[in-house]
C-alpha positions in Angstrom: -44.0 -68.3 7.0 -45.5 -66.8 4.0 -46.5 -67.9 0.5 -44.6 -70.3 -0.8 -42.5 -67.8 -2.3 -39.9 -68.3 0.3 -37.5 -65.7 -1.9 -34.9 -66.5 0.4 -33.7 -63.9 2.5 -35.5 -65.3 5.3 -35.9 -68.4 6.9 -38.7 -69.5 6.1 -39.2 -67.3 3.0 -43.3 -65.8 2.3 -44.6 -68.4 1.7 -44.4 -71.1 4.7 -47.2 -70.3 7.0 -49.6 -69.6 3.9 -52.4 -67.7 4.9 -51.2 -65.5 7.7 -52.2 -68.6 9.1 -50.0 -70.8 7.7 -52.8 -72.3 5.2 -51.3 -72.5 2.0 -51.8 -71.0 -1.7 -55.0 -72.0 -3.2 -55.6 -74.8 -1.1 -55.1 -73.6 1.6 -52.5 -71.4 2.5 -52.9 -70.1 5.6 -49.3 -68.3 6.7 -49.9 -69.1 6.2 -50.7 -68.6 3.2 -47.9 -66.1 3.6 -45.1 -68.9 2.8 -46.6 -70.7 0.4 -44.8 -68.2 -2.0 -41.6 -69.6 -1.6 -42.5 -71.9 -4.3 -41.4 -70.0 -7.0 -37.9 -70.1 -5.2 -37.2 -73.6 -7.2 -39.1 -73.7 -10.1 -37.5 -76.0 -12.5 -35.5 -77.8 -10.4 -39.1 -78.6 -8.5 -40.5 -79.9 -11.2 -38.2 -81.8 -12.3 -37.6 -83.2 -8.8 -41.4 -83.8 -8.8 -41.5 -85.7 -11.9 -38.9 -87.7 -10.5 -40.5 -88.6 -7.3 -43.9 -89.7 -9.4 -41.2 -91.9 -11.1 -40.9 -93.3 -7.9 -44.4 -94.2 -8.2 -45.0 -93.6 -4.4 -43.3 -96.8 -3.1 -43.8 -98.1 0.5 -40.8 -98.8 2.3 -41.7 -101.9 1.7 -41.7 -101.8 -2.2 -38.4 -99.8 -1.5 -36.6 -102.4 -0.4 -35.6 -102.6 2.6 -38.8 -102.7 5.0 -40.1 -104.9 7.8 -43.8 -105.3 9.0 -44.7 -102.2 10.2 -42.4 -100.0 8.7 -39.5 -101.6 9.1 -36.0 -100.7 8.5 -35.8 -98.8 5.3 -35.5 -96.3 2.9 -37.3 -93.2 4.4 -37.1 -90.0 2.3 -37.7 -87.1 4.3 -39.3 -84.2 2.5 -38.1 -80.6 3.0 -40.1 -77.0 2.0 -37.8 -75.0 0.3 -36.9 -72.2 3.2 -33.6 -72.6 5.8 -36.0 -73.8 8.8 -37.2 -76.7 6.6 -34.0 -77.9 5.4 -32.0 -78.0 8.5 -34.9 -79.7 10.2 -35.3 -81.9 7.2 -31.8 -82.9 7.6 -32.0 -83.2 11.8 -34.7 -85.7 11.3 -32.5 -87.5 8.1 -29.4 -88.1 10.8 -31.8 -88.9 13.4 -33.5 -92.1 11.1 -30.1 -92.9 10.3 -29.4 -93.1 13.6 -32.2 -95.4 14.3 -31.2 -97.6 11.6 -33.2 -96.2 9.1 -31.6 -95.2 5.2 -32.6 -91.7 5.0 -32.4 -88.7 2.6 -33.6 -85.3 2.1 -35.4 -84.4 -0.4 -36.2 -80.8 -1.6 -39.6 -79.6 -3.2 -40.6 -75.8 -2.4 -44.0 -75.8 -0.9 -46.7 -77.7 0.5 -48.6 -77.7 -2.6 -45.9 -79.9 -3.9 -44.6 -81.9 -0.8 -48.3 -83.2 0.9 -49.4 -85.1 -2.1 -45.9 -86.7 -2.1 -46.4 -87.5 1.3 -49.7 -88.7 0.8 -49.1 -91.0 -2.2 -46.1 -92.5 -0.1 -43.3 -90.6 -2.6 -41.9 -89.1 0.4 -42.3 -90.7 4.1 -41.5 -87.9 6.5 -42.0 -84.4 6.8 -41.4 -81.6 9.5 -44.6 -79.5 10.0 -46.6 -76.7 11.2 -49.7 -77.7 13.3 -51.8 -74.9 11.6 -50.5 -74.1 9.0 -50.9 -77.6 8.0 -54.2 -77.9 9.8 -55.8 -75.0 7.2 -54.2 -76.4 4.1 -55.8 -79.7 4.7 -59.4 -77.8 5.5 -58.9 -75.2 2.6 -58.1 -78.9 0.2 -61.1 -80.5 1.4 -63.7 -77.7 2.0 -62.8 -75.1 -0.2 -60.7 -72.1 0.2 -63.4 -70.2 1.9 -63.7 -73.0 4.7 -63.9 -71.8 8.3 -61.0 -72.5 10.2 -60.3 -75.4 12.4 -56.9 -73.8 13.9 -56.5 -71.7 17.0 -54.0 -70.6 19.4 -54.9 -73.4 21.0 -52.5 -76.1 20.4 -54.3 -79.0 21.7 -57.3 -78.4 19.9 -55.4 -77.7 16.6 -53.4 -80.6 16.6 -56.9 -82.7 17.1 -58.0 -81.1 14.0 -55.4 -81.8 11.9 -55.4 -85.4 13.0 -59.1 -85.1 11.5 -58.4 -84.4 8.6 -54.7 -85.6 8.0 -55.5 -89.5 9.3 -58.1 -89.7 5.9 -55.5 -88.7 3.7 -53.4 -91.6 4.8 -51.0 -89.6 7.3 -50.5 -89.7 10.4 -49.6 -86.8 12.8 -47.3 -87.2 15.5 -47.0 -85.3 19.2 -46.0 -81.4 18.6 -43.4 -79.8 20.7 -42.6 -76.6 22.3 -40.9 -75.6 19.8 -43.3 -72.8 17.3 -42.7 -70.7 14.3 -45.8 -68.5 13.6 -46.6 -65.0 12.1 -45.0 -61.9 13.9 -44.6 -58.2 13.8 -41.6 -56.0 14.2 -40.6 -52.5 14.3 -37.7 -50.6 14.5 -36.0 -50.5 18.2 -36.2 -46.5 17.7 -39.7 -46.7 16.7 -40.6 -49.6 20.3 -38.8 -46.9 22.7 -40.1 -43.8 21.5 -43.7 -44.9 21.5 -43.2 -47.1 24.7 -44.1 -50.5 22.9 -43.6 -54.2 23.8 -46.7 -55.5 22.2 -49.3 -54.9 19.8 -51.7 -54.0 21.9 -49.4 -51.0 23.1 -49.0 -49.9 19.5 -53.1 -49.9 19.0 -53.5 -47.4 22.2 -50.9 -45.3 21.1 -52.7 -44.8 18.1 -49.8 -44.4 15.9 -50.8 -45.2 12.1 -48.6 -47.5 10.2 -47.6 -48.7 6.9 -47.1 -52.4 6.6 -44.0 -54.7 4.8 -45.6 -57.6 4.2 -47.3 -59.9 1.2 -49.8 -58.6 -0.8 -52.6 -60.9 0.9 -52.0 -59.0 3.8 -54.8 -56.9 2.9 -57.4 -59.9 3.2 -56.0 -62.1 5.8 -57.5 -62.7 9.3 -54.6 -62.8 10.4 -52.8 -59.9 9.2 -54.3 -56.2 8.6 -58.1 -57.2 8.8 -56.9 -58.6 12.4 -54.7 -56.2 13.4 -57.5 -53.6 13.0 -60.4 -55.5 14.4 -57.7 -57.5 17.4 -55.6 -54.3 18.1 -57.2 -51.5 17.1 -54.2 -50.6 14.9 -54.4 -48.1 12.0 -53.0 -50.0 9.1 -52.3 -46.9 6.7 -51.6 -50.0 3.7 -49.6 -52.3 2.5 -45.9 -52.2 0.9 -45.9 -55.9 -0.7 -42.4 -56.9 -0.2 -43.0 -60.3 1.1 -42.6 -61.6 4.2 -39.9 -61.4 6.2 -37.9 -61.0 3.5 -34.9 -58.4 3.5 -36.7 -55.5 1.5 -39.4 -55.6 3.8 -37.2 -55.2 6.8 -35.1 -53.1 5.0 -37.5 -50.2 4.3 -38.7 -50.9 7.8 -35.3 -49.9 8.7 -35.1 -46.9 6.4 -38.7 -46.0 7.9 -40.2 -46.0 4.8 -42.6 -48.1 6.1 -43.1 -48.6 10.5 -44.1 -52.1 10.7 -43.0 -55.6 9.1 -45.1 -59.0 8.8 -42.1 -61.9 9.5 -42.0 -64.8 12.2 -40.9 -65.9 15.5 -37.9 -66.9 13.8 -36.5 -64.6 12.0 -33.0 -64.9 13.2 -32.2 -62.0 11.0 -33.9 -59.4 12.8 -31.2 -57.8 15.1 -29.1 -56.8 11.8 -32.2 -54.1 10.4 -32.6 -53.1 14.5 -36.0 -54.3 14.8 -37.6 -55.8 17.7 -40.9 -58.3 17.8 -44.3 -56.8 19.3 -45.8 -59.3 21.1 -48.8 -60.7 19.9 -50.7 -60.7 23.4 -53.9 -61.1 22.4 -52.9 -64.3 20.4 -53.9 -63.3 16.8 -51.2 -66.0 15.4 -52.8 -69.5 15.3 -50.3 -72.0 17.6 -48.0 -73.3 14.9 -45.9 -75.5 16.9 -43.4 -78.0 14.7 -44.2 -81.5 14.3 -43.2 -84.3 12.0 -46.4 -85.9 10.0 -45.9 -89.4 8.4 -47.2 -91.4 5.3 -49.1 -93.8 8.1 -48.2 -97.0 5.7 -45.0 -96.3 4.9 -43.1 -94.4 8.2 -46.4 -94.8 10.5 -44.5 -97.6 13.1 -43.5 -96.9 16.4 -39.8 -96.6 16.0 -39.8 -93.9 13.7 -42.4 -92.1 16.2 -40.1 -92.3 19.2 -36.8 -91.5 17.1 -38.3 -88.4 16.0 -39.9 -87.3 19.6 -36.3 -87.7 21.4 -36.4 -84.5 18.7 -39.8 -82.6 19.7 -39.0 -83.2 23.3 -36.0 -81.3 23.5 -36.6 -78.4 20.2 -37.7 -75.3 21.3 -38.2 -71.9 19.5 -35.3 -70.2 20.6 -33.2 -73.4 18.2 -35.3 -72.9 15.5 -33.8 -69.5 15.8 -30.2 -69.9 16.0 -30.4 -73.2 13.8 -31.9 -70.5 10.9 -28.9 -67.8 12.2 -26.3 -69.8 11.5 -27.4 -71.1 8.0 -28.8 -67.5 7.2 -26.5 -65.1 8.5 -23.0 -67.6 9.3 -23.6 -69.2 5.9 -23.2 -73.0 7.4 -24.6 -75.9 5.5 -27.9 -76.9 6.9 -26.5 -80.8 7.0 -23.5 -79.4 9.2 -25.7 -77.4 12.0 -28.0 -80.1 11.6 -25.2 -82.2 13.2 -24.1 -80.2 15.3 -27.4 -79.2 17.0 -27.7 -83.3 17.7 -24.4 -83.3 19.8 -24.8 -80.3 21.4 -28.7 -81.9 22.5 -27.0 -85.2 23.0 -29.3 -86.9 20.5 -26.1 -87.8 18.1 -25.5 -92.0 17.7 -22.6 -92.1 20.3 
């Protein structure tokens, strides 16, 4: 996850976890600022989708028509990131409200940068997020791009600071899951055996050098080469800036043009390029485990809340993976797996 560029090879494209930390372009990205790319991914059709959601004005569910104290039921809009893990979660939580009782739909804008003023100003009710990637964006927004993080590999204590800083803005951050999508680094299956290698910490004591597939910020992130050097001890030789996860990253990491790729947990593509994941056992990666946050006024009642955690209770990572394999490398609609994932978890409206 990326810069918003979410070119879309991958799941979640480069630009969803904005700064190597899932931050976010210019305000913030932190995977993390690595997915924030993906923005470019829409461009007209974002703005013009934008401009129609300010023509919305940011209604309430109330001023929607349709809501009850509280929330109600109403019209929720859920808002989607443009990369293949947003969408199909975007449209699990759509069936889910509609389930409830709830007159959902999906919208579509590429990136944070567009999406969390939305939610704030109530033009969208409902997203699926990142707990730090979401955390840094919000820190980068208030204090300043050079603000020290508030996110760890602690999820507990992430989730506490994003609730700081989200609950001001009018949202409200609901309980994170198992479920986590963060930052990751592969290498070929050929390269793993030869030099013995499960996890980065292996590939620093072997002392092999590297060059690195992965977005240019790589250079500057915490989370990528600086932290690889100063975490691992691993000899980044530089970087080849082919974006994150995206298939010419992992392509010349195939043709060993370069040894190493930046990507994520999720990557459901990674057995077709013969690369394997190095375990990040030192936990470099901030916990980015998947939440839904809320426009408090507008989707912050208790019904919503407990529709959507039947959800967190029961996603874990290895879904996120096959969800994004069968829209990514089967082609399926992310509406159709969307529904199929809720029967299969027994979460569909009987």
């Amino acid at each position: 996850m990326n810069q918003d560029p979410n070119s879309h090879s991958h799941s979640h494209g480069p630009g969803r976890h904005l700064g190597l930390g899932r931050g976010s372009a210019g305000p913030g990205r932190s995977r993390r600022a690595f997915r924030t790319a993906r923005a470019a991914l829409v461009g007209g059709a974002v703005l013009a989708l934008a401009g129609g959601l300010t023509a919305c004005g940011g209604k309430s569910l109330e001023e929607k028509g349709g809501a009850q104290s509280g929330g109600g039921k109403g019209d929720i809009v859920i808002g989607s990131a443009g990369f293949t893990e947003s969408k199909v979660l975007a449209e699990i939580y759509s069936k889910i409200l509609n389930d409830a009782g709830y007159h959902a739909t999906v919208k579509t804008l590429a990136n944070r940068e567009l999406y969390e003023p939305a939610l704030e100003k109530g033009q969208i009710d409902v997203v699926p997020e990142y707990a730090s990637t979401l955390a840094e964006f919000l820190n980068a927004k208030k204090n300043g791009p050079a603000a020290k993080p508030v996110a760890s590999s602690d999820i507990g204590k992430t989730v506490e600071a994003l609730k700081a800083l989200a609950t001001p803005r009018g949202l409200k951050v609901l309980p994170a899951g198992e479920a986590t999508d963060q930052n990751a680094f592969a290498v070929t299956k050929e390269f793993a055996d030869r030099h013995h290698l499960k996890t980065l910490s292996d590939l620093g004591r072997s002392k092999e050098k590297v060059k690195l597939a992965a977005g240019e910020e790589c250079e500057t992130r915490p989370f990528c080469k600086p932290g690889l050097e100063k975490t691992y001890g691993i000899s980044v030789t530089g970087i080849d800036p082919k974006g994150v996860g995206t298939t010419q990253a992992k392509q010349a990491v195939k043709d060993g043009t370069d040894q190493m790729v930046l990507t994520t947990t999720t990557d459901a593509t990674l057995d077709n390029f013969g690369l394997v994941l190095l375990k990040d056992d030192k936990k470099l990666q901030n916990a980015d485990n998947v939440l839904p946050v809320v426009n408090a006024k507008s989707a912050g009642d208790k019904e919503i809340e407990a529709a959507l955690g039947k959800l967190t209770d029961k996603l874990t990572t290895a879904d996120l993976i096959d969800l994004n394999r069968k829209v990514d490398a089967e082609r399926q609609k992310p509406a159709d797996v969307a529904s199929a994932y809720l029967q299969s978890k027994g979460l569909a409206k009987k």
